[in-house]
C-alpha positions in Angstrom: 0.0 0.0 0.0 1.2 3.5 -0.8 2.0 6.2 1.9 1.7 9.2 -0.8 -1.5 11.2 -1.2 -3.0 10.3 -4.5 -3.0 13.6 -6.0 -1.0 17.1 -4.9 -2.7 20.1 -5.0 -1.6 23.3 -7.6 0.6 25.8 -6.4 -1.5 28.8 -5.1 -0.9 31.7 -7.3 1.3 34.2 -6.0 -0.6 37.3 -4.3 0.2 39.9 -2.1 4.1 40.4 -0.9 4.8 37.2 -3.2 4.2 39.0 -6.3 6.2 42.2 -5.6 9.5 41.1 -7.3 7.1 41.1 -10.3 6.7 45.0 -9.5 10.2 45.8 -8.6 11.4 44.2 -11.7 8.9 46.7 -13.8 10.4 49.5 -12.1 13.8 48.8 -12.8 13.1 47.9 -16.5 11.3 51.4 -17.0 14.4 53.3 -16.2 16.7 51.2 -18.3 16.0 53.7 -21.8 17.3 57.0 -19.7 20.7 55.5 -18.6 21.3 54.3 -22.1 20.6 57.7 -23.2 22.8 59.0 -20.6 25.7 56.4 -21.5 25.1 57.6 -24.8 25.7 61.0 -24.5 28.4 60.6 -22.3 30.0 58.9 -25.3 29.9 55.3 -24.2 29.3 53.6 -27.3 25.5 52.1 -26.1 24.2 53.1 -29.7 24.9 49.3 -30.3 22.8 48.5 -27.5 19.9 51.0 -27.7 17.1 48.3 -28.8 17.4 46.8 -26.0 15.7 49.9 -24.3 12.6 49.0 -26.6 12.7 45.4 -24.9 12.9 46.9 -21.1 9.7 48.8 -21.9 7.8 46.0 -22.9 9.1 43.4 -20.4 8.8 46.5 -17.9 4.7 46.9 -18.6 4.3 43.3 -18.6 5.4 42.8 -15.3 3.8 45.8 -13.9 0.6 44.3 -15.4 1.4 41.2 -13.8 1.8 42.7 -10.4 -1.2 44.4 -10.7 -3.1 41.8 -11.3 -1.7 39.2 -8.7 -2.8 42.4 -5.8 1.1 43.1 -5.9 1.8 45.1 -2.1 3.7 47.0 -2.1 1.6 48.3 -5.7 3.4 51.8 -6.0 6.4 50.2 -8.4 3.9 49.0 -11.1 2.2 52.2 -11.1 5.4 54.1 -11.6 6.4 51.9 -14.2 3.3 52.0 -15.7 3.4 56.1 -16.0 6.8 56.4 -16.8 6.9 53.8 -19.9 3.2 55.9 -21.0 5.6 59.0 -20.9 8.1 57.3 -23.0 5.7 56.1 -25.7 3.7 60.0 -25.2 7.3 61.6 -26.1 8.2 59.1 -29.0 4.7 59.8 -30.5 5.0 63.6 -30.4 8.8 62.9 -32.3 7.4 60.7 -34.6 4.6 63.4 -35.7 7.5 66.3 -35.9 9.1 63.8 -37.8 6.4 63.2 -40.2 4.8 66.5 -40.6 8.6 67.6 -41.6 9.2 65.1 -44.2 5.5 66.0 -45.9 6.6 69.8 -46.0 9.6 68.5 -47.9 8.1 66.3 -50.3 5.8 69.0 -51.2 7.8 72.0 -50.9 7.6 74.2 -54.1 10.1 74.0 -56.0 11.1 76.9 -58.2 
């Protein structure tokens, strides 16, 4: 006769103070574009490097939304991240519009 139960119950998901590292990490992540900009203008060489400031954003929201949805405590982290990767992708879009609306004045600039 066996001693072992005959089945072991799933894992409870992480809540609460288990699923803060998820939140920390988001934090961290959301800061990692500014310092390669920094090492960049410092003359570091991290032009090489820079996409990997695309993948800290999105790795940085999905951990936030992962902390917020496990009840993350402390929640604070995620919310920063949250914000500041919307202020990244708020900054890009206002360059990317510059951008666009300069290239259509040159493509149809009168030529005489």
């Amino acid at each position: 006769m066996s001693s072992h139960a005959p089945f072991t119950p799933a894992p409870e998901p992480r809540t609460g103070a288990a699923a803060a590292p998820w939140a920390w990490w988001a934090f961290g992540l959301a800061f990692v574009p500014p310092v390669l900009l920094m090492l960049g203008f410092a003359g570091l060489g991290t032009e090489r490097i820079g996409f990997v400031g695309i993948f800290a954003l999105v790795l940085s929201v999905v951990f936030a939304v992962l902390a917020l949805a496990r009840g993350s405590r402390p929640r604070w982290p995620a919310i920063i991240a949250l914000v500041v990767t919307g202020l990244y992708v708020a900054v890009f879009a206002v360059f990317l519009v510059w951008a666009l609306l300069g290239l259509t004045q040159l493509m149809f600039a009168p030529t005489y």
